[in-house]
C-alpha positions, 0 to 999 in steps of 0.5 A: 435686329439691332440697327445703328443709323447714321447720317450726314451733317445735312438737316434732311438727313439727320431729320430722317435719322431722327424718325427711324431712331424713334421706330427702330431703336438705336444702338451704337455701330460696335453694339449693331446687327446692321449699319444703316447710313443714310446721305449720298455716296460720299458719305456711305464712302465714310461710313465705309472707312469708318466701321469696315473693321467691325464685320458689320453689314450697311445698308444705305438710304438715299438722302443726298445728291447722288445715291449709286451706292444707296437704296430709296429712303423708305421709313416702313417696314426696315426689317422686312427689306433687310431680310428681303436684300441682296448683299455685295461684297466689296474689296477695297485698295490698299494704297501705300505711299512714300512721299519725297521727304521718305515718309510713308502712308496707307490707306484704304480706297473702296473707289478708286486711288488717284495721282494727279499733277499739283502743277500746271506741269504734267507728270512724268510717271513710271508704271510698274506691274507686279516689279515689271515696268511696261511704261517707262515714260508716261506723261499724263494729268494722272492715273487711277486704279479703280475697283468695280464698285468705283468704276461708275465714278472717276474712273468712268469720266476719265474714259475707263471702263465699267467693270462688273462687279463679280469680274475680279478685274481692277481698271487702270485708267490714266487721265488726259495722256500725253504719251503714248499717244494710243495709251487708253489704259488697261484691265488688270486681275485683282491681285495685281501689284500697281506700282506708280513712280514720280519721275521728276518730283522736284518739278513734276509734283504729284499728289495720291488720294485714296477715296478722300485720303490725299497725300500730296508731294509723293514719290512712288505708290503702291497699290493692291487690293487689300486682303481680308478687308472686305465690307458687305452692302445690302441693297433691295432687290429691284436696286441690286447693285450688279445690275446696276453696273451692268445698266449703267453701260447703256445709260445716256444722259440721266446717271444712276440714282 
């Protein structure tokens, strides 16, 4: 099998890439049967970004502070945990924004897309459901749209809830609201259309970010899952990943590794 192994900038991780380099071989990501990214999640979301377009399934290796998303690092036998994984498939947002100069952005959110107030003035947002209105008026810190895959990240620490992975649901889960007083969010089929409009810009301004893309100074965004777009991740068999959404709703005070 063809590996590409790439690394966070951290030394302990380019030092692991080093070791499995000089067992495995290397070949560049367009060239590769298999991309194993080794860092924590923030860099398995990069890695993501970076190579979803070449159809190519990862595999992740623990080597930073958080790891839901990665399998222990383990030098030996590679070949053999590749055959012996399981695979997830993940379907990332598509977020597409118009900011208050009319200029327009996209990206891709394989976690979760995020407004939040740039002031210490809430945002006054309007919240549009495939061209519905059903809140005319919210006033929030800001409001996400989350996949299962990121529902154990920003979306669980603002009080959303955790999604199994194969449940084809999207959470949308707003931040410290205001009013409706009672409004805890909602869960949505997969093939919604989110709509999020800035009611007072000028004075409310808000920001979007999608995973770590932020467009700041936005006006509406819109936000559906991306179609054809879908990356695969492989993971041991004793860290599937479906299991470990499914655990993380009885987890107490440790998280996932």
């Amino acid at each position: 099998m063809r590996f590409a192994f790439v690394a966070s900038d951290t030394s302990i991780a380019q030092q692991a890439r080093r070791k499995l380099v000089d067992r495995y071989g290397d070949v560049p990501p367009e060239q590769a049967e298999l991309i194993v990214a080794l860092g924590g999640d923030g860099f398995m979301l990069r890695t993501l970004h970076d190579w979803h377009a070449l159809d190519v399934p990862v595999y992740g290796m623990k080597l930073g502070r958080v790891g839901f998303l990665m399998n222990k690092h383990v030098v030996d036998d590679l070949p053999g945990r590749v055959e012996r994984a399981h695979t997830a498939s993940l379907f990332p947002l598509q977020m597409q924004v118009t900011d208050v100069s009319g200029k327009e952005y996209s990206a891709l959110a394989f976690n979760e897309v995020s407004l939040l107030r740039q002031t210490n003035q809430a945002t006054h947002l309007e919240v549009k459901l495939n061209g519905i209105v059903k809140l005319d008026t919210l006033v929030c810190d800001g409001i996400l749209v989350s996949t299962p895959a990121g529902s154990t990240a920003y979306n669980l620490s603002a009080h959303g809830p955790i999604l199994p992975l194969d449940a084809n649901v999207l959470a949308l889960t707003p931040i410290s609201p205001f009013r409706p007083r009672r409004w805890r969010g909602a869960i949505l089929p997969h093939r919604t259309e989110v709509v999020l409009s800035v009611l007072d810009p000028d004075k409310r301004p808000v920001s979007a970010t999608a995973d770590f893309h932020e467009v700041r100074n936005v006006l509406t965004v819109a936000i559906r899952q991306s179609g054809g777009e879908g990356v695969r991740l492989l993971f041991d068999p004793e860290h599937n990943l479906e299991q470990r959404i499914l655990d993380e709703q009885f987890a107490s005070e440790q998280p996932a590794d």
